[in-house]
C-alpha positions as CSV (number, residue, x, y, z in Angstrom):
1,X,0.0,0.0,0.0
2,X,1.0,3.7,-0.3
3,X,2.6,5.2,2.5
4,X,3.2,8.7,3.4
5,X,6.6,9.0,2.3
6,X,6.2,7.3,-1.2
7,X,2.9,7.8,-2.7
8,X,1.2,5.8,-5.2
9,X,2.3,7.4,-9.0
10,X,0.0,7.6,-11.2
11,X,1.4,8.9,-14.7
12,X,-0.6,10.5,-17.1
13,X,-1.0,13.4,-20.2
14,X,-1.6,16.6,-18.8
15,X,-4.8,17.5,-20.1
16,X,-8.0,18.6,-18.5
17,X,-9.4,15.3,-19.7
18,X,-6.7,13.2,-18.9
19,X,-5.9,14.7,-15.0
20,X,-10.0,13.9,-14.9
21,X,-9.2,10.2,-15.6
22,X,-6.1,9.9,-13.7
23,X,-8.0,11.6,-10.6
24,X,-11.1,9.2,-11.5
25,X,-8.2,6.3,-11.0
26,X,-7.2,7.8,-7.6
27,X,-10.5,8.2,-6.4
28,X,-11.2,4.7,-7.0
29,X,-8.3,3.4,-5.7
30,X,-8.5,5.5,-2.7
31,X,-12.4,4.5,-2.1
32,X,-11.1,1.0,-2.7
33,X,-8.6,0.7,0.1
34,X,-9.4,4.0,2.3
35,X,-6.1,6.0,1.7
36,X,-6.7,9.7,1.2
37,X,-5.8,11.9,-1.5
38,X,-2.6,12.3,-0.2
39,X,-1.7,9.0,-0.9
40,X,-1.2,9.2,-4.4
41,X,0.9,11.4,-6.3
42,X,-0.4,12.8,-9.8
43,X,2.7,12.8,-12.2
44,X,1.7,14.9,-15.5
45,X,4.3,13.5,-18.5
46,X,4.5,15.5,-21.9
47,X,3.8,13.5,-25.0
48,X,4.6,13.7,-28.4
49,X,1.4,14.2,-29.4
50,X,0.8,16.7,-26.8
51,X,3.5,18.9,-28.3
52,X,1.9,22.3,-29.1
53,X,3.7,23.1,-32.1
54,X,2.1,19.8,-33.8
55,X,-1.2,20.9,-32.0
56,X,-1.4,24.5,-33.4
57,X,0.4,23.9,-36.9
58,X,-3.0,21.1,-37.3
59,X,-1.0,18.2,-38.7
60,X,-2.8,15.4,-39.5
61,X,-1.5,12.5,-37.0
62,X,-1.2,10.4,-39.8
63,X,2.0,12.4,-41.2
64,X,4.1,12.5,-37.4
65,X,3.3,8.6,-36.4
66,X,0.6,6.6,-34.6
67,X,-1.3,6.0,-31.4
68,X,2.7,5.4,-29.5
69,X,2.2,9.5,-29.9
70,X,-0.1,9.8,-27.2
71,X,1.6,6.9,-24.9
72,X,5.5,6.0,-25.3
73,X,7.0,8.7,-23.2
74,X,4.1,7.8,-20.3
75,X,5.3,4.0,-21.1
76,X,9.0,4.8,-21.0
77,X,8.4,6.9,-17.2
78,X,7.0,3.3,-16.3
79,X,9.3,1.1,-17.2
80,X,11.7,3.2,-15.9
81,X,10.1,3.2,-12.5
82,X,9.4,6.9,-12.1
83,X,5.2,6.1,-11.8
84,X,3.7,3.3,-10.5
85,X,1.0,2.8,-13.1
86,X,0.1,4.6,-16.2
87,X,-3.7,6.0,-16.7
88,X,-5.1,6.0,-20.6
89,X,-7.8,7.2,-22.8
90,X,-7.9,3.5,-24.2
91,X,-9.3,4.6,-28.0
92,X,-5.2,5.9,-27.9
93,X,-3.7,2.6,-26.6
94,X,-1.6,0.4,-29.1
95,X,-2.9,-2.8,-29.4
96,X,0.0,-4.1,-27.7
97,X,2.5,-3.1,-24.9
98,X,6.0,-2.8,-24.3
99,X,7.8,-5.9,-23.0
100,X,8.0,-5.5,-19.0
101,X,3.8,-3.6,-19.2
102,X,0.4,-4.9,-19.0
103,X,-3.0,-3.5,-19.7
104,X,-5.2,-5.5,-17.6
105,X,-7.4,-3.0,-15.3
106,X,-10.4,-0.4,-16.9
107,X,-12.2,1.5,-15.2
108,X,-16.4,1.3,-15.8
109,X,-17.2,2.2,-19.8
110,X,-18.7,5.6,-20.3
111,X,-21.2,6.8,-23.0
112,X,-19.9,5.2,-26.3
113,X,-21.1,7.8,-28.5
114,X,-19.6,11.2,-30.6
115,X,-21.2,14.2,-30.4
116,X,-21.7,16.8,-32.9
117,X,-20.8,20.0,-31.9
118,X,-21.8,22.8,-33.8
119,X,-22.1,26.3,-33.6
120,X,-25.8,26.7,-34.1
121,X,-26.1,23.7,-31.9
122,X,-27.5,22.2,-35.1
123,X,-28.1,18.4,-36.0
124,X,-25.5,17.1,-39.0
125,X,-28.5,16.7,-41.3
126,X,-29.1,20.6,-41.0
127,X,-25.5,21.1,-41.5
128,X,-25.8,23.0,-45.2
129,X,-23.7,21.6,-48.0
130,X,-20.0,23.2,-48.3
131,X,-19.3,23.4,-44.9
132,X,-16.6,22.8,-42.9
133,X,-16.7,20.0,-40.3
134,X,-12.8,19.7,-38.3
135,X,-11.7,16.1,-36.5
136,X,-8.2,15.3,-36.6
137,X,-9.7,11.4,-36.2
138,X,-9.3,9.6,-39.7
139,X,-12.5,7.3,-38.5
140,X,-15.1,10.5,-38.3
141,X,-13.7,12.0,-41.1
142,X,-14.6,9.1,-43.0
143,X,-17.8,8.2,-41.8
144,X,-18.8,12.3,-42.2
145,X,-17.7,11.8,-45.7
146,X,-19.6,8.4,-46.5
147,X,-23.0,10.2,-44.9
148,X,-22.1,13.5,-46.0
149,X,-19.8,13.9,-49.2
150,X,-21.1,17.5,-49.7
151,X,-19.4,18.8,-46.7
152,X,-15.3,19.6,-46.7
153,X,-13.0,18.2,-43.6
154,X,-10.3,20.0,-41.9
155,X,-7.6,18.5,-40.0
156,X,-8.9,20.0,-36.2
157,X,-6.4,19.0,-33.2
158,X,-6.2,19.7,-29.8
159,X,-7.8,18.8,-26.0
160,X,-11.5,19.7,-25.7
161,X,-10.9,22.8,-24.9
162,X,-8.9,24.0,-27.8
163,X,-11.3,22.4,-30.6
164,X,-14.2,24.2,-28.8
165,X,-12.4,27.7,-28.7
166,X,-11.2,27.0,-32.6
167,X,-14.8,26.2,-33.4
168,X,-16.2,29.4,-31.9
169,X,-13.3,31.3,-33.6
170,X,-14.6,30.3,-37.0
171,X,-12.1,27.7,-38.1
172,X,-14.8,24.8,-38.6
173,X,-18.4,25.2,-38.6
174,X,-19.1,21.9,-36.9
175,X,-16.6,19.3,-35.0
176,X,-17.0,16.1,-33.5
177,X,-16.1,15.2,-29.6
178,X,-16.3,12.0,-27.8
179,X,-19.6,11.7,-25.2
180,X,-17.5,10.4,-22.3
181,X,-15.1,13.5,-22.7
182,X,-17.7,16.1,-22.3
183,X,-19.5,13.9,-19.2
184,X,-15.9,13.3,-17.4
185,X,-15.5,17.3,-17.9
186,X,-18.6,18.1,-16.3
187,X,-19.1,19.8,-19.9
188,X,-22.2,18.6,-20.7
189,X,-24.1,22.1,-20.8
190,X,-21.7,22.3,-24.5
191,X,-24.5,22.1,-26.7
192,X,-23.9,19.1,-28.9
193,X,-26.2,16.1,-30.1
194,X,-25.2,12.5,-29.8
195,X,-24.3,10.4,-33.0
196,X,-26.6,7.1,-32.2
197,X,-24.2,4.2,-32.7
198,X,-26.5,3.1,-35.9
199,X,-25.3,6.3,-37.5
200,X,-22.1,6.3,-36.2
201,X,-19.9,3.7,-35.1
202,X,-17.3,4.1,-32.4
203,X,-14.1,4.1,-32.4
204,X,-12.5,0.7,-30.8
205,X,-12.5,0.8,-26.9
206,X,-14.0,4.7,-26.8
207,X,-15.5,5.7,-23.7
208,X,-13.0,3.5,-21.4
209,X,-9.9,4.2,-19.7
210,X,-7.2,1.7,-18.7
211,X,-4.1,1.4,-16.4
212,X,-1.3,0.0,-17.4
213,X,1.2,-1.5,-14.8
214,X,4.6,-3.1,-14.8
215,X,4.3,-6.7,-15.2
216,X,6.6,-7.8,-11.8
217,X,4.5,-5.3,-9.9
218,X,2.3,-6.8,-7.7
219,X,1.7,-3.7,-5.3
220,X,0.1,-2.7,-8.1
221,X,-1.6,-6.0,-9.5
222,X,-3.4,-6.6,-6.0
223,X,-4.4,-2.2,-6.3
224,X,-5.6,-2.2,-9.4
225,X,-7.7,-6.1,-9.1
226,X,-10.2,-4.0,-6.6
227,X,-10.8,-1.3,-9.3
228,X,-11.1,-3.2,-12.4
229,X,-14.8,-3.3,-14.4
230,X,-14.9,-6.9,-15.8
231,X,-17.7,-6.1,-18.2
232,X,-15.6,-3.7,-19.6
233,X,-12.7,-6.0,-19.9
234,X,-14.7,-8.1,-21.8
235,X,-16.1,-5.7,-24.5
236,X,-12.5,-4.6,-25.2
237,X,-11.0,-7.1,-25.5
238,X,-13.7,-8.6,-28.3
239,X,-12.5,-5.0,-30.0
240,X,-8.6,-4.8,-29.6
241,X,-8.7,-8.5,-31.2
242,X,-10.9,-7.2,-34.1
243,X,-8.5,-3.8,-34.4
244,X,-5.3,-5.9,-34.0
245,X,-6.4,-8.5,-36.6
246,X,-6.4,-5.6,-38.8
247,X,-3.4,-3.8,-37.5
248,X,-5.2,-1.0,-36.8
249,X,-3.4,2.6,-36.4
250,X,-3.9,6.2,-36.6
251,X,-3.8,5.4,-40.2
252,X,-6.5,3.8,-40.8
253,X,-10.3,4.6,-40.5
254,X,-11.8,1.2,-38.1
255,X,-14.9,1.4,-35.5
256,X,-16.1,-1.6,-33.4
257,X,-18.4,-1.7,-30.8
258,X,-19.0,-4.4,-28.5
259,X,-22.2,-4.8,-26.1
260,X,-23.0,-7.2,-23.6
261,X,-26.8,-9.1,-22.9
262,X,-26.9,-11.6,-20.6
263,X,-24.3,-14.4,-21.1
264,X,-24.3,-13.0,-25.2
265,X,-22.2,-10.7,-26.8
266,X,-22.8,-8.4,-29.8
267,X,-19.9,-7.3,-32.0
268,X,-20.5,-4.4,-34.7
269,X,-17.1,-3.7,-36.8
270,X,-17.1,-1.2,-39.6
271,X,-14.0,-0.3,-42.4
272,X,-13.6,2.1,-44.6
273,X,-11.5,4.5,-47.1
274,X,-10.9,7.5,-45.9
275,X,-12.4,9.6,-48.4
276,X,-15.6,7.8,-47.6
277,X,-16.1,6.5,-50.9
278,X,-16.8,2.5,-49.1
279,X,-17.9,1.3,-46.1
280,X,-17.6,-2.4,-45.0
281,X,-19.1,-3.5,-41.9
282,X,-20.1,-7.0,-40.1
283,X,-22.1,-7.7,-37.2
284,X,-22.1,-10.9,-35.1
285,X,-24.0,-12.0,-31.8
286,X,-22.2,-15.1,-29.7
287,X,-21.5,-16.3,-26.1
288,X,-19.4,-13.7,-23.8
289,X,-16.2,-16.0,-24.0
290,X,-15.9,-16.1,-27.9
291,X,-15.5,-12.5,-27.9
292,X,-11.8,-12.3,-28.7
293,X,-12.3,-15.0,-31.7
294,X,-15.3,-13.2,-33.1
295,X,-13.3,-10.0,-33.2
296,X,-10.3,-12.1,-35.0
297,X,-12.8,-13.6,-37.3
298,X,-15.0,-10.3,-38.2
299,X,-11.9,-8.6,-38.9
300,X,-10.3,-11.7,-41.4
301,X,-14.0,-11.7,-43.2
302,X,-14.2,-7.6,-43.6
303,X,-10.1,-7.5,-44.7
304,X,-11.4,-10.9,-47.8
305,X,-14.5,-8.4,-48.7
306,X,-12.0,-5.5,-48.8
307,X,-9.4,-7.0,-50.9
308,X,-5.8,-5.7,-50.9
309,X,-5.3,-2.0,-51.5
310,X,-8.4,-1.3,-49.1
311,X,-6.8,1.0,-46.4
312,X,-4.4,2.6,-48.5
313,X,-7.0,4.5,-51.4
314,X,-7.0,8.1,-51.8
């Protein structure tokens, strides 16, 4: 346990969202085991992707690297033993981990769903052709574009905050965020309307955060047991297998959702180009346990309808 003269690190980006999680994790933890605040130590480690040059110049993600932007210097404080365990926005998480880490724990799944965020507050539909929608997210560009081809994207970067404050200044007339952001925030007074996942897909694992720990730790193996959401463990991992079966990256535009009833689990998966121009999807009901190999087989029978050449059209 934590004492008072070495706290309980708990790494993270240093974003309002992502001291929310991280303070979410210590809260938990701290509710679990009935240490106070003061037992944990919130350590705030720069990424790459975090970088504000990248962040104001727009870049698309694409050109700079992959989801290891948003994670590899937070991964390399752990392994090093600087923090204890590592807190994560898991839609950002590479399907797998340095040797020596394991991504084991998540915390209870929030709302799945984007939001449209709009300056009139308007629904996409009203949205009038020509416009400008901004997401730096290769996924929701393409799924704007396959329901939408009449609108124009712009690459749109940044924590809540700044996409919010670039969309009032004019650079977009409309912008998509995640659900859970605005509700972990206390943001939901932004006036936005939720993308039903019939019309929109998620992206893998969206709405969940995970903690990633040093695999000879077992301080914090027997910490983070008391705080992990097993439903949610489930329902990612049915999605990581389905995004690692089709080596999924920044790069490429993938959604899956999973959803649990009963002892039976419903997969949805979805591909497409990023201009929009096709859209595969599959959807598969099965028991709980078969969640990983459903994920593995959706992707291998989306990746034979797509045919080679798929993911990298223009």
């Amino acid at each position: 346990m934590p004492s008072s003269s070495a706290p309980f690190r708990i790494g993270t980006r240093g974003s309002p969202l992502a001291l929310a999680q991280a303070h979410e994790t210590r809260d938990r933890l701290g509710a679990a085991f009935n240490l106070p605040a003061d037992a944990f130590e919130i350590v705030v480690i720069k990424t790459t992707g975090d970088d504000p040059t990248l962040i104001n110049a727009d870049i698309a993600l694409k050109t700079i690297g992959n989801k290891g932007l948003f994670t590899k210097e937070i991964e390399d404080a752990l392994l090093g033993g600087k923090i204890d365990i590592a807190v994560h926005s898991m839609k950002d998480m590479p399907v797998a981990q340095p040797d020596g880490l394991l991504l084991d724990t998540y915390l209870p799944r929030e709302d799945v769903r984007d939001a449209f965020v709009s300056v009139g507050a308007l629904q996409l539909a009203d949205i009038a052709a020509g416009a400008t929608i901004g997401s730096s997210s290769l996924r929701r560009r393409a799924q704007l574009l396959a329901r939408r081809p009449d609108l124009n994207v712009a690459e749109f970067r940044g924590n809540v905050q700044t996409r919010l404050r670039k969309l009032h200044d004019g650079v977009a007339d409309g912008t998509f965020l995640a659900v859970a952001g605005l509700r972990r925030l206390g943001m939901t007074d932004v006036p936005h309307v939720a993308m039903e996942v019939d019309d929109m897909l998620p992206a893998v694992a969206q709405g969940a955060i995970g903690i990633e720990r040093r695999v000879d730790d077992t301080r914090a193996a027997h910490m983070l047991a008391a705080i992990h959401d097993v439903p949610t463990g489930l329902r990612l991992v049915a999605e990581r297998a389905f995004l690692a079966d089709l080596d999924g990256s920044c790069h490429t535009p993938i959604a899956a959702l999973a959803e649990i009833e009963g002892d039976q689990m419903r997969l949805r998966g979805e591909i497409l180009r990023e201009d929009g121009s096709e859209a595969l999807s599959d959807d598969v009901t099965g028991p709980i346990a078969d969640g990983p190999a459903m994920g593995r087989a959706m992707a291998k029978r989306l990746l034979d309808r797509a045919g080679p050449g798929f993911f990298s059209h223009r």
